[in-house]
SEKESE-29756 format. One line per 5 residues: for each residue y, z, x of N, C-alpha, C, CB. Coordinates in steps of 0.05 Angstrom, whole numbers, plus 5000, padded with zeros to 4 digits. Glycine has a CB too. Example, Ala and Ser with C-alpha at 12.3 -4.5 7.8 and 13.67 -1.06 7.14 Angstrom:
<pts>
4886/5156/5264/4910/5156/5246/4934/5156/5264/4911/5181/5226 ~ 4955/5142/5257/4979/5143/5273/5001/5157/5258/4988/5114/5282
</pts>
This chain:
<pts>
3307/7231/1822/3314/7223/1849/3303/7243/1869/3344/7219/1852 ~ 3283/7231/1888/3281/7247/1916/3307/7255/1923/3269/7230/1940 ~ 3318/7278/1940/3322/7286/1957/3323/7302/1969/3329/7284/1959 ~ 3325/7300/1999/3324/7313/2025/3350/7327/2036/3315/7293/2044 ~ 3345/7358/2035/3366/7370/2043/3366/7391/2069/3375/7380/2021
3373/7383/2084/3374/7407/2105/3388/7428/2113/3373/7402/2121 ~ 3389/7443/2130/3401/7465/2129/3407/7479/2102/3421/7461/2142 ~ 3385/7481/2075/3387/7486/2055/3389/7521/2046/3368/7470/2047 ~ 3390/7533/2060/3391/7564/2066/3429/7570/2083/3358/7572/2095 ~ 3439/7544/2086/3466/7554/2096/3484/7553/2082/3476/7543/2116
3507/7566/2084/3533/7571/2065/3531/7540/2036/3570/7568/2093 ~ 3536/7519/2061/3533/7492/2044/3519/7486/2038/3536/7473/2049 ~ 3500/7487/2040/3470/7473/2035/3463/7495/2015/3447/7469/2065 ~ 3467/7518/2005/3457/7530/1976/3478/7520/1966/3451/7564/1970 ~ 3495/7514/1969/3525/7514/1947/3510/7488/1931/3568/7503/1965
3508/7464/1957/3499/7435/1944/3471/7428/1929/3498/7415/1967 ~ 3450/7455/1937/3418/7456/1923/3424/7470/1897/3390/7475/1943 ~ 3445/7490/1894/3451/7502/1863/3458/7477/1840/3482/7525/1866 ~ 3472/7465/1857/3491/7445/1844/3470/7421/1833/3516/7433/1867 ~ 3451/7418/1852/3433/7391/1845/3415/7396/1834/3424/7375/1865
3401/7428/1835/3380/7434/1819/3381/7443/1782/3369/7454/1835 ~ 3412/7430/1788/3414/7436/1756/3409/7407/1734/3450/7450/1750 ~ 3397/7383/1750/3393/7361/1747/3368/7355/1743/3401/7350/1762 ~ 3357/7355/1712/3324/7352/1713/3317/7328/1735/3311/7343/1680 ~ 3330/7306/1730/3318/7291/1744/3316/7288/1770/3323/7275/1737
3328/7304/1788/3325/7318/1812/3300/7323/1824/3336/7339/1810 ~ 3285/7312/1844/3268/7332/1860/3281/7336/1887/3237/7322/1863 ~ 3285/7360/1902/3293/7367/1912/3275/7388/1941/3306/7372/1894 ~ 3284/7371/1962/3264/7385/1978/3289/7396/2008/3232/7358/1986 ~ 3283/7417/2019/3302/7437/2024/3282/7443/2052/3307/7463/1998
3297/7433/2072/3301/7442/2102/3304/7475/2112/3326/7428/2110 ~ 3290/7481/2124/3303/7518/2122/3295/7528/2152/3280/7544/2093 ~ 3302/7542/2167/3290/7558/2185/3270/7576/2176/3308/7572/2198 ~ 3282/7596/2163/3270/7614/2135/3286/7614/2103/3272/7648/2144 ~ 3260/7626/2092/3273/7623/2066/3276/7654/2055/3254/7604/2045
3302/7657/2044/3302/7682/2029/3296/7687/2001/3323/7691/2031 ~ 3326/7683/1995/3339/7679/1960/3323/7651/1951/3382/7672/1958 ~ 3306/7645/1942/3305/7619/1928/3315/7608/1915/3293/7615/1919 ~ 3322/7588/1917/3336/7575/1888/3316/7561/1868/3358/7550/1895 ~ 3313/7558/1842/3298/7542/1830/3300/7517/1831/3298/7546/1810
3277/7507/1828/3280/7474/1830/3279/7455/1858/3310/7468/1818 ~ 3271/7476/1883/3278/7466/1905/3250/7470/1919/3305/7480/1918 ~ 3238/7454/1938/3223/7452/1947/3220/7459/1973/3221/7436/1942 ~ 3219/7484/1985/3226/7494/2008/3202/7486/2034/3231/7524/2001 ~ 3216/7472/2054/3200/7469/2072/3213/7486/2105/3194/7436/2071
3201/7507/2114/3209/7522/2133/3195/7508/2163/3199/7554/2125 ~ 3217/7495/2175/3214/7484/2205/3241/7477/2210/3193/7457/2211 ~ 3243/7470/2240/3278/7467/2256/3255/7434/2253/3294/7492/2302 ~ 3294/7421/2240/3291/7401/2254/3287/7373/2270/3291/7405/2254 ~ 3290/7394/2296/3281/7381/2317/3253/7380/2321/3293/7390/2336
3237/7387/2304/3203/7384/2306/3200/7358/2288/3182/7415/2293 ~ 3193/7344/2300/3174/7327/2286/3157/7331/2263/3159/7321/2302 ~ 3136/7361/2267/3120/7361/2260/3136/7375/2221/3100/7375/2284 ~ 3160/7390/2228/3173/7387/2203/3171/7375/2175/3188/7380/2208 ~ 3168/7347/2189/3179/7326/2161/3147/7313/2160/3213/7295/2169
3133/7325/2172/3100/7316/2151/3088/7327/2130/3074/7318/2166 ~ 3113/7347/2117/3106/7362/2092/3121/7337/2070/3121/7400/2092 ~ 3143/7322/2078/3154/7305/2060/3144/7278/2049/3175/7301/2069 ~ 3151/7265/2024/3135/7245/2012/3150/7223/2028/3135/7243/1979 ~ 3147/7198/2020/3153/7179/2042/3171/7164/2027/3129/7163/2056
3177/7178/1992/3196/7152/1975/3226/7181/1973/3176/7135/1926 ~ 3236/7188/1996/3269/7200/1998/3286/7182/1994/3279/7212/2025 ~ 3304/7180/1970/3317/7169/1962/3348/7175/1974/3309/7171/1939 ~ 3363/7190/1979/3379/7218/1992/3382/7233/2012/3376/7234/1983 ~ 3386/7239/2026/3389/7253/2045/3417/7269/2046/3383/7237/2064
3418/7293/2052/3441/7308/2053/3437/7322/2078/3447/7326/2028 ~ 3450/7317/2105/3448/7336/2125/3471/7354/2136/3439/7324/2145 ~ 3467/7372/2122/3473/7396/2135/3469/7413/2147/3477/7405/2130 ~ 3443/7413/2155/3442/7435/2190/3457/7427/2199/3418/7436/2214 ~ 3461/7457/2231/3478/7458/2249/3481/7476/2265/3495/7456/2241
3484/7472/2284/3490/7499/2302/3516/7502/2316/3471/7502/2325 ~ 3532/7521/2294/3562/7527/2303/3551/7549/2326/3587/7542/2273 ~ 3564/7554/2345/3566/7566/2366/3596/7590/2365/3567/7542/2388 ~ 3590/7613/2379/3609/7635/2373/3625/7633/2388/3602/7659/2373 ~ 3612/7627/2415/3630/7620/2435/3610/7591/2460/3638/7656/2452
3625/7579/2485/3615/7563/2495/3610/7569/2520/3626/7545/2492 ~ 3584/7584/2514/3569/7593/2542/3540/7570/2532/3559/7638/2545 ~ 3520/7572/2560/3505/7554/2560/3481/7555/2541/3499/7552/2584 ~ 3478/7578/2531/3456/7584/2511/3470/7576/2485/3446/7617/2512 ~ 3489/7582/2481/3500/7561/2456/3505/7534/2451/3521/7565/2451
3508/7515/2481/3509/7493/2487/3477/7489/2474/3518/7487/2517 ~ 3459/7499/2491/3429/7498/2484/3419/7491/2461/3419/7519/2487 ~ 3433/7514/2439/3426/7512/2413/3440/7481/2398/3437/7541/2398 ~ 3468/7477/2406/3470/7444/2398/3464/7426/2400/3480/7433/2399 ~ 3459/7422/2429/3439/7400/2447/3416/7398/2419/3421/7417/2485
3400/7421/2412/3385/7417/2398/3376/7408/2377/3383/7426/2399 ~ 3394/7429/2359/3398/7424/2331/3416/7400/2322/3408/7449/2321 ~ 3436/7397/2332/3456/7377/2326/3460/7353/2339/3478/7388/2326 ~ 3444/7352/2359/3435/7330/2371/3409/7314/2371/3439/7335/2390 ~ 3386/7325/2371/3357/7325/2376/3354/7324/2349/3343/7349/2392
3362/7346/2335/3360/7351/2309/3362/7322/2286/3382/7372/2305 ~ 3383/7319/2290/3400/7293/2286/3381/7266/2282/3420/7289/2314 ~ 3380/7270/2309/3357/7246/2325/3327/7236/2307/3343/7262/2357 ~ 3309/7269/2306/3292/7275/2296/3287/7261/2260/3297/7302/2302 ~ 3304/7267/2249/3314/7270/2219/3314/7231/2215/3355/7290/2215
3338/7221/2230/3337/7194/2227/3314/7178/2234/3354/7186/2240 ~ 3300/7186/2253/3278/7166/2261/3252/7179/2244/3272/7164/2298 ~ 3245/7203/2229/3234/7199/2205/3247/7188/2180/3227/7220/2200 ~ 3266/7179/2170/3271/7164/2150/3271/7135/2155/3294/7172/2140 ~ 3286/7124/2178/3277/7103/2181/3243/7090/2177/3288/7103/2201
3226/7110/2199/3202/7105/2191/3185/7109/2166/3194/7114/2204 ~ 3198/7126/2147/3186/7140/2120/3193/7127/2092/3196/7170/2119 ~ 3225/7117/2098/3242/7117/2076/3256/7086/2070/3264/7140/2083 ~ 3247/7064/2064/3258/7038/2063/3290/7039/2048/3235/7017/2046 ~ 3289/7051/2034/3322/7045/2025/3336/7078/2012/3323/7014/1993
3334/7096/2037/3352/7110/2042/3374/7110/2041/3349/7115/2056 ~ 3392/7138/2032/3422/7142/2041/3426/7168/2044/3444/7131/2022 ~ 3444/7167/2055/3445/7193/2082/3477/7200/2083/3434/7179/2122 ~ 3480/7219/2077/3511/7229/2079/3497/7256/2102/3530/7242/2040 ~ 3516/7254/2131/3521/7270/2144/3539/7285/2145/3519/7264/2158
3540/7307/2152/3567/7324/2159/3578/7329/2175/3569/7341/2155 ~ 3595/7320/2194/3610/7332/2215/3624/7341/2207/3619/7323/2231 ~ 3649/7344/2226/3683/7362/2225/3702/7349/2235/3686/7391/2243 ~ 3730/7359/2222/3751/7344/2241/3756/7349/2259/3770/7340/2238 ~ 3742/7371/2285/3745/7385/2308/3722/7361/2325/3737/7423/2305
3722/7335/2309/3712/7318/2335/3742/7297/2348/3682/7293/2320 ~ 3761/7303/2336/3787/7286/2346/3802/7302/2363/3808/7275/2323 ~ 3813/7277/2378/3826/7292/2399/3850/7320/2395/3840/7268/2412 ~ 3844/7341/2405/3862/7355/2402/3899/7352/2405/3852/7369/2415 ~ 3912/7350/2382/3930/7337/2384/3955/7356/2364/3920/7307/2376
3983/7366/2386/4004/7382/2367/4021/7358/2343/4031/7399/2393 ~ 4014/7342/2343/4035/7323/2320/4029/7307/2310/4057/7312/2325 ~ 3994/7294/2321/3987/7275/2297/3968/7290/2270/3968/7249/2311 ~ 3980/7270/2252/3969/7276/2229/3935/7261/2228/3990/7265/2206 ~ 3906/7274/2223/3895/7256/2243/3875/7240/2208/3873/7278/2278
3870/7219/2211/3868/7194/2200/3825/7188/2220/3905/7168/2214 ~ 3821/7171/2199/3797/7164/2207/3791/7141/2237/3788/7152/2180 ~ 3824/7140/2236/3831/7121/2261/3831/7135/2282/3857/7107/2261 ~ 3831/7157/2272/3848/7184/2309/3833/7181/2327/3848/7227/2309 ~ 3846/7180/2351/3818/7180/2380/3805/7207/2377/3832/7179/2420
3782/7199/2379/3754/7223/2378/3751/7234/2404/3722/7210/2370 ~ 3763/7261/2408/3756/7267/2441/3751/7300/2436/3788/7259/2468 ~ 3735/7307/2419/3728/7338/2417/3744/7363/2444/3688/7338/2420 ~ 3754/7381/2429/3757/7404/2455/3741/7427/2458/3784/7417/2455 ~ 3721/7415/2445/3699/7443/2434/3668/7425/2443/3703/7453/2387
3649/7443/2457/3621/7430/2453/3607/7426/2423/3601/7448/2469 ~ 3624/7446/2412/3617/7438/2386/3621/7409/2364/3627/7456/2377 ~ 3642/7407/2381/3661/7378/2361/3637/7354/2379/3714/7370/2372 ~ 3640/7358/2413/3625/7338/2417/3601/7337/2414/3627/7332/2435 ~ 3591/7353/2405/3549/7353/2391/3551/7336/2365/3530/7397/2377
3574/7336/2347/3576/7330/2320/3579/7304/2318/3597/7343/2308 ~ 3603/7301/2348/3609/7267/2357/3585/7251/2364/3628/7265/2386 ~ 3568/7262/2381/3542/7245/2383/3526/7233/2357/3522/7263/2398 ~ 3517/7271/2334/3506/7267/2318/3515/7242/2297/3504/7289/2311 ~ 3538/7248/2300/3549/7221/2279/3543/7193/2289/3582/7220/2276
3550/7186/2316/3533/7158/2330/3501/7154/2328/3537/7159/2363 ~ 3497/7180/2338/3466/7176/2314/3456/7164/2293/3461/7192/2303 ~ 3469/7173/2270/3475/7167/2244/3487/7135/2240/3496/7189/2236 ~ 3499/7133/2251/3523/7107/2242/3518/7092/2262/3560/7112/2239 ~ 3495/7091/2275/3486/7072/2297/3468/7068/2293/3486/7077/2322
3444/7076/2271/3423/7068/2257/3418/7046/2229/3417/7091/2253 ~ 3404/7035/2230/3408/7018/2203/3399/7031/2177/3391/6992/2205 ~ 3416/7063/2175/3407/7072/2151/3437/7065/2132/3396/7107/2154 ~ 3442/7067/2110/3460/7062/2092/3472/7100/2097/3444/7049/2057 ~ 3499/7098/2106/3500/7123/2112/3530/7130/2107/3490/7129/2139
3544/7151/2101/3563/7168/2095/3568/7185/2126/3554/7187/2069 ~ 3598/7191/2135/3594/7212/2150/3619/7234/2143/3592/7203/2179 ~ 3615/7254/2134/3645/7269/2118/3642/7294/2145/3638/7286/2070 ~ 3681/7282/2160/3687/7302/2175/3705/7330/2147/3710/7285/2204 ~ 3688/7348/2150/3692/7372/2138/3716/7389/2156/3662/7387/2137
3745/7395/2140/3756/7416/2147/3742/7443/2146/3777/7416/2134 ~ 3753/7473/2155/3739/7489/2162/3740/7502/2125/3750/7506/2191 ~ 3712/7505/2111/3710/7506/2090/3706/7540/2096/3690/7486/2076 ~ 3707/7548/2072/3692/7577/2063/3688/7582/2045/3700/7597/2065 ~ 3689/7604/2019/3667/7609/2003/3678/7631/1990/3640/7612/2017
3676/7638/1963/3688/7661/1950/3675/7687/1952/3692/7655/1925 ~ 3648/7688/1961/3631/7702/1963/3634/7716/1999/3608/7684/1953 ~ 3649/7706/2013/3654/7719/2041/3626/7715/2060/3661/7752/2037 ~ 3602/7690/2040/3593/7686/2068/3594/7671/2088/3577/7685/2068 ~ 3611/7652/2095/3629/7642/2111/3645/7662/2128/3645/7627/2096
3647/7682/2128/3667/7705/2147/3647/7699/2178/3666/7750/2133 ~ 3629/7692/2184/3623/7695/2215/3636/7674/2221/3592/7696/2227 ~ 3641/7648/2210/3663/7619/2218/3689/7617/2211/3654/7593/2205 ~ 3689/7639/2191/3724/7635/2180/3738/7665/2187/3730/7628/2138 ~ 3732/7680/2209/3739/7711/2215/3764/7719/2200/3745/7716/2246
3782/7692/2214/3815/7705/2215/3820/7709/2185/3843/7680/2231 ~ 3804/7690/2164/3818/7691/2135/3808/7710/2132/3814/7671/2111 ~ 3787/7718/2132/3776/7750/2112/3785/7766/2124/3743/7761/2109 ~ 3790/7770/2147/3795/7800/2164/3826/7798/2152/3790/7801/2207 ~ 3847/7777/2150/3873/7784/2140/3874/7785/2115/3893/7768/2148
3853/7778/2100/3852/7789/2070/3853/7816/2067/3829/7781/2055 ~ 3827/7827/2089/3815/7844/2084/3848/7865/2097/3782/7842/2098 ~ 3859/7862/2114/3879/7881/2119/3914/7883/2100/3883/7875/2151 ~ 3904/7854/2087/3927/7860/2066/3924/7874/2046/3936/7839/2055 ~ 3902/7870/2038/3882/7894/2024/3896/7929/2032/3844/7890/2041
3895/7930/2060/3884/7958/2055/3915/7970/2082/3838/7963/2066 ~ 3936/7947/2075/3970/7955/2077/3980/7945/2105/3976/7993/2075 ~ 3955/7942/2122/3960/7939/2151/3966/7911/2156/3937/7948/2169 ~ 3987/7908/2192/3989/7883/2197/3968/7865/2209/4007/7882/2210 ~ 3982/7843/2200/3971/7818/2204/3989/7802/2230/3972/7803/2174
3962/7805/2251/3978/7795/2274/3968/7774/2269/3976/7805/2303 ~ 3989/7755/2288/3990/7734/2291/3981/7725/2320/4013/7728/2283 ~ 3970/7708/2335/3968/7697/2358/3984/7670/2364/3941/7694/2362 ~ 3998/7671/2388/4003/7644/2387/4035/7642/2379/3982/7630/2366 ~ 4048/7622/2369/4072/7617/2362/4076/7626/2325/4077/7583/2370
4047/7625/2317/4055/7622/2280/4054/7595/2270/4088/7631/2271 ~ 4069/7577/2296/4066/7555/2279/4040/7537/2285/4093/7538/2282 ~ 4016/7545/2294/3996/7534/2295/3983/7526/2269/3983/7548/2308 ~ 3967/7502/2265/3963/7499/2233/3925/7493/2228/3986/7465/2219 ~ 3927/7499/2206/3890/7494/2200/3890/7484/2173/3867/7526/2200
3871/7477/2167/3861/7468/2140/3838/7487/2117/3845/7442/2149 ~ 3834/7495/2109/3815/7512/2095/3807/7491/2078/3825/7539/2080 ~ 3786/7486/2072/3767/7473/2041/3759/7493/2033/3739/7452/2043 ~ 3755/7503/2006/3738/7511/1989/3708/7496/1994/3750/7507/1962 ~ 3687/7511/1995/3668/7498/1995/3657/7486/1962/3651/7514/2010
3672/7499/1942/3668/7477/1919/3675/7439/1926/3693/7490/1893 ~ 3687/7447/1936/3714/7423/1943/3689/7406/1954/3748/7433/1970 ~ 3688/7423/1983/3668/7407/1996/3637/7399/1990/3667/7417/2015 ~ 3621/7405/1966/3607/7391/1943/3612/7373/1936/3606/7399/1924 ~ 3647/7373/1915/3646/7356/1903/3652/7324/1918/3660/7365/1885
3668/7326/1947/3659/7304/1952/3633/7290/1963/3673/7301/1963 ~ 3616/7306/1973/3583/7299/1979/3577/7290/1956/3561/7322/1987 ~ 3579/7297/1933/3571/7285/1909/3580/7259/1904/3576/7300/1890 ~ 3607/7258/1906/3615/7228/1895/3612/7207/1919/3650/7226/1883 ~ 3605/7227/1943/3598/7202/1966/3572/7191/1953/3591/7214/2002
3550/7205/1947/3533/7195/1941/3533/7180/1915/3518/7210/1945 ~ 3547/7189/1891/3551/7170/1872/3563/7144/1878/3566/7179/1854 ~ 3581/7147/1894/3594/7117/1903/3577/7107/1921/3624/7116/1916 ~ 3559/7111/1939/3544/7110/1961/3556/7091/1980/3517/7105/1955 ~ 3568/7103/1986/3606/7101/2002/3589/7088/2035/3632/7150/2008
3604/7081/2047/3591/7076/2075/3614/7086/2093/3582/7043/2082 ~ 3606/7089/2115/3632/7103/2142/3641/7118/2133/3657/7091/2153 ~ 3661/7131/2153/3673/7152/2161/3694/7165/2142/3681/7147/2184 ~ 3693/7191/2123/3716/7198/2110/3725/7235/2119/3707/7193/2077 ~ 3755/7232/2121/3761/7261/2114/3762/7268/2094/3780/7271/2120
3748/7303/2103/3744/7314/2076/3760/7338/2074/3715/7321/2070 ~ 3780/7350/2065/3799/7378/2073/3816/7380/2048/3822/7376/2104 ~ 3834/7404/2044/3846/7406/2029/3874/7389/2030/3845/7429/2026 ~ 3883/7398/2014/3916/7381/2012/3933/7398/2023/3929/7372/1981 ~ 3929/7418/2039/3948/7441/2053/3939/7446/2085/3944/7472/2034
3957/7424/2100/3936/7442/2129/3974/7457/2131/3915/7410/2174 ~ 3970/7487/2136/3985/7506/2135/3995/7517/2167/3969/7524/2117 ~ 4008/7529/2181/4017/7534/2196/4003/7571/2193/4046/7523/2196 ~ 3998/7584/2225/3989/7613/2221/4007/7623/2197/3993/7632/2250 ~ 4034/7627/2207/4047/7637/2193/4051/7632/2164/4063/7636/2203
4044/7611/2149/4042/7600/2122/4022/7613/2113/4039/7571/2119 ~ 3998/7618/2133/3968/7631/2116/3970/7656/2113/3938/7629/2132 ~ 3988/7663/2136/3997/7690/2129/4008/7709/2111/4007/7693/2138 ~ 4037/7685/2095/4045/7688/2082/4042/7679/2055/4057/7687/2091 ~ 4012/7671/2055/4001/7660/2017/3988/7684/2024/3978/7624/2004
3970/7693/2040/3949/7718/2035/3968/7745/2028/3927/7724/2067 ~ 3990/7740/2041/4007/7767/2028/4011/7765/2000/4037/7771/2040 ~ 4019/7747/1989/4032/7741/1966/4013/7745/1955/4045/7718/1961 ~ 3991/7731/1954/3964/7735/1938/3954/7760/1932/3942/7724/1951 ~ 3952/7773/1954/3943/7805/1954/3962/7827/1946/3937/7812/1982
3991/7812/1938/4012/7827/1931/4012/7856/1951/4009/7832/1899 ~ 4014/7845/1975/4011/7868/1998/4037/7875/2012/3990/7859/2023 ~ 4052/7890/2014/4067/7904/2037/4062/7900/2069/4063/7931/2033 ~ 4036/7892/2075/4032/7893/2097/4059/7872/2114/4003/7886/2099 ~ 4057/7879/2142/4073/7861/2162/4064/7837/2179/4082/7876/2179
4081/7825/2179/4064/7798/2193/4075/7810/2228/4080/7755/2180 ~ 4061/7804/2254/4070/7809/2276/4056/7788/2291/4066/7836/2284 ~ 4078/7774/2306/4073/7748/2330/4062/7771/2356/4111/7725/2342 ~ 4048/7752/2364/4041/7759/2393/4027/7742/2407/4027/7780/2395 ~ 4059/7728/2419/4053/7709/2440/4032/7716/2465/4079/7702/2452
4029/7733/2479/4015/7731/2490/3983/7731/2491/4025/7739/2498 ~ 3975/7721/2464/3949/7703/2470/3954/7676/2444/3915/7726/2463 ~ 3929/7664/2451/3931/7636/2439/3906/7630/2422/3935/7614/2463 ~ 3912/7620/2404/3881/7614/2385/3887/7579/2381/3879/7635/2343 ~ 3858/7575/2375/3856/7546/2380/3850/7536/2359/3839/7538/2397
3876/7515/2352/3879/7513/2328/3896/7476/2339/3898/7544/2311 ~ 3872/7454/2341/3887/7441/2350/3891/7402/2334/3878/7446/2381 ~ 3900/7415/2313/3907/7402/2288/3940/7400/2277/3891/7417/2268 ~ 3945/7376/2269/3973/7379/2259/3975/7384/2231/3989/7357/2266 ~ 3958/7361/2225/3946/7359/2202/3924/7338/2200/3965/7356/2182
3910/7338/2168/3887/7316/2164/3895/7294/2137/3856/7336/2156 ~ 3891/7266/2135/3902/7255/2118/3865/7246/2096/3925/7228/2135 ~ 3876/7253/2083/3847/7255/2064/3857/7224/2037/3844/7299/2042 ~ 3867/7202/2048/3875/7179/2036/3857/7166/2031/3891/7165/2048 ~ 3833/7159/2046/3812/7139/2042/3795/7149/2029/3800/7128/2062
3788/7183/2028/3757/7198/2013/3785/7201/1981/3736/7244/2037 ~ 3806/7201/1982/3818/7195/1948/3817/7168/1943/3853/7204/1941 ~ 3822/7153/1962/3821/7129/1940/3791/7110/1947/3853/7105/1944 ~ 3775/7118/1961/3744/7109/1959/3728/7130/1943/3730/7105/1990 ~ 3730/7144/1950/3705/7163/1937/3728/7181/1906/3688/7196/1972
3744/7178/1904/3746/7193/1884/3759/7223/1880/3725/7193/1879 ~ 3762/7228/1906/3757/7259/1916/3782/7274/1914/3746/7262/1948 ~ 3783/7296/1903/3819/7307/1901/3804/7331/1905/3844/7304/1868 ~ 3817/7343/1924/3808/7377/1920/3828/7393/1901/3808/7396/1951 ~ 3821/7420/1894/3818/7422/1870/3826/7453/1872/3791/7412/1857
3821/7463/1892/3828/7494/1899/3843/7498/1924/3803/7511/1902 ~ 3861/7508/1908/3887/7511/1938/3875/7539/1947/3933/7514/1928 ~ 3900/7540/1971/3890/7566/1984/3894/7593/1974/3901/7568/2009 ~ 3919/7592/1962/3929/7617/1945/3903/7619/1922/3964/7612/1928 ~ 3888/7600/1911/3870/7605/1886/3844/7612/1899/3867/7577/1866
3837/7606/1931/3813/7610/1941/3813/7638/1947/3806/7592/1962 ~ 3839/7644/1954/3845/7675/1959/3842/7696/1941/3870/7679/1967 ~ 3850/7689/1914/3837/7700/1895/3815/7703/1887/3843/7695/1883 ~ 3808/7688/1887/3775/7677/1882/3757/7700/1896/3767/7643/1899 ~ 3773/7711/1926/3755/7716/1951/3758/7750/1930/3771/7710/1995
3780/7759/1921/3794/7786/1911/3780/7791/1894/3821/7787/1902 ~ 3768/7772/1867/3757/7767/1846/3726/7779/1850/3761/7737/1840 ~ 3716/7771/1867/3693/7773/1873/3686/7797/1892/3686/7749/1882 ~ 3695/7801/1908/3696/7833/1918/3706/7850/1900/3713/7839/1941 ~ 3721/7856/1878/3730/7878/1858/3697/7879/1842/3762/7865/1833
3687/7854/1830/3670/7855/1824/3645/7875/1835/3670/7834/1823 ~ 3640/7866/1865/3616/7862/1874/3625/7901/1885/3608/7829/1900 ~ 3654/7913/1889/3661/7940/1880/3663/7960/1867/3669/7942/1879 ~ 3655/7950/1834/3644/7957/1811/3614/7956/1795/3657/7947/1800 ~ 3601/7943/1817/3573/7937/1809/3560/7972/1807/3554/7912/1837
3541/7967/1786/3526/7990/1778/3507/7987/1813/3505/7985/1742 ~ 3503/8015/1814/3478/8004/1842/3446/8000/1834/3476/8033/1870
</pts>
C-alpha cells in the first residue's frame, strides 16, 4: 500500500512511520521540512506543504494519506498566526487538491484537536459540541478540517487530545507535565495556576497511533474523538505525578493567574464503538513510562 505521510519528522508522524514501516507491504513516503534521524523503509521527501511544487516528487497511485503537519504556535502574536494561515491552512488546501488531482480513490485521515470546540466549564464535549475555537490555533485546525470534509475525498478527521510521548519530545507542547515531573523528581513544589480544578486530557501518543490505524483499517468516515479515558482536574494531575514519582513534594494554588484549560471533559463513545479504539495507557502508566526512560537515558554509557 502507498502511503503519504506528512509532517513525518514530528513527535506523531515518527511514532506512526516506525509503526508502518514495520509492514513489508508498506511503501511509505514521508513529508518533512528536514530530515534527520531516518527511519527505514520511508521515503523522505523535504518541502512545506504549502508548495505545490512538493508533491511532484510523489507517484500518482496514494492509496493513504496520513496528515499530520502543523503549526502549533507558542503564543498568538501575528507571526505565529502567519505560520498557521500557512501550514494548516494553505497547507491543508495544497495536500487535498493534489490528491484529488493525483489520487482516484484515496483516504485521508486528518488530524485536528479538541481545542476546535467551544470553550466550555461543564460540557462534556461530544462530536456534536459547537465548534467555536478560543485559540488561533483551534481555528486554523477548524478551517483545515472543512477543507478536508468539504472535499470529495473519503476522509477521517481525529480531534486529538493533548498527546505526549515517553521520550519527553513533546515537552515544548506539554510544558506543565514534564516540568511537574521533573520537580517531583527533584522534591520541589508544584504550583498550581488557577482554581486546581481546571481539567485536561493527556493521550499517550501510542494511544494516538493506534487509533489512526484502525481509522484506516475501518476506513471510518467523519468526525471522531480521540483522548484518553481520564480528562483530570490540575489538581488530580498533580496528584497522580506525586504518587507516581513517590515524591514529597507540595502541591501550591495560586489564584492569581489563570491557565487555559477550557475543557470539562471529552466523550470518546463513537471512535470505541466505530473504530474500535480503547486507549490503553493511563496517566499514572505514561508517567512512568516518562521515569523509565530518563533513568535509562541517565545510565547510558556516553
Amino acid at each position: 500500500m502507498n502511503i503519504l505521510l506528512t509532517g513525518v519528522t514530528g513527535l506523531l508522524g515518527r511514532h506512526i512511520a516506525k509503526r508502518l514501516s514495520l509492514i513489508k507491504e508498506n511503501t511509505i513516503y514521508g513529508i518533512a521540512r528536514s530530515v534527520h534521524d531516518e527511519i527505514p523503509n520511508v521515503n523522505y521527501i523535504c518541502g512545506e506543504i504549502q508548495d505545490p511544487q512538493t508533491y511532484a516528487h510523489l507517484p500518482d497511485n496514494i492509496e493513504v494519506c496520513i496528515h499530520t503537519a502543523a503549526a502549533i504556535p507558542a503564543k498568538e502574536d501575528l507571526l505565529e498566526q502567519e505560520e498557521c494561515i500557512a501550514t494548516n491552512i494553505q497547507g491543508t488546501f495544497e495536500l487535498v487538491k493534489f490528491l484529488l488531482n493525483r489520487s482516484s480513490n484515496v483516504y485521508i485521515v486528518h488530524i485536528s484537536t479538541i481545542y476546535t470546540y467551544k470553550p466550555s466549564d461543564d460540557e462534556v464535549k461530544t462530536e456534536e459540541s459547537i465548534v467555536m475555537p478560543g485559540t488561533f490555533y483551534g481555528l486554523s485546525k477548524l478551517y483545515s478540517e472543512a477543507i478536508v470534509l468539504k472535499s470529495n475525498l473519503q476522509s477521517s478527521v481525529l480531534r486529538l487530545a493533548s498527546f505526549y510521548d515517553s521520550e519527553g519530545a513533546a515537552r515544548s507542547h506539554q510544558r506543565l507535565l514534564y516540568d511537574w515531573i521533573d520537580l517531583a523528581k527533584n522534591g520541589q513544589d508544584l504550583t498550581i495556576w488557577g482554581t486546581g480544578q481546571e481539567r485536561r486530557n493527556y493521550l499517550h501518543v501510542n494511544d494516538a497511533v493506534d487509533a489512526i490505524l484502525q481509522s484506516i483499517g475501518k476506513r471510518a468516515l467523519g468526525v471522531y474523538n480521540i483522548a484518553s479515558n481520564e480528562t483530570l482536574t490540575t489538581s488530580e494531575i498533580a496528584e497522580t505525578i506525586l504518587r507516581t514519582v513517590n515524591s514529597e513534594s507540595r502541591i501550591v494554588i495560586d489564584s492569581t493567574k489563570s491557565i487555559y484549560a477550557p475543557i470539562s471533559g471529552v466523550c470518546i463513545d463513537k471512535a470505541q464503538c466505530e473504530l474500535d479504539f480503547q486507549p490503553k495507557i493511563s496517566l499514572a502508566s505514561g508517567i512512568q513510562s516518562i521515569l523509565s526512560y530518563s533513568n535509562v537515558q541517565q545510565y547510558k554509557v556516553p
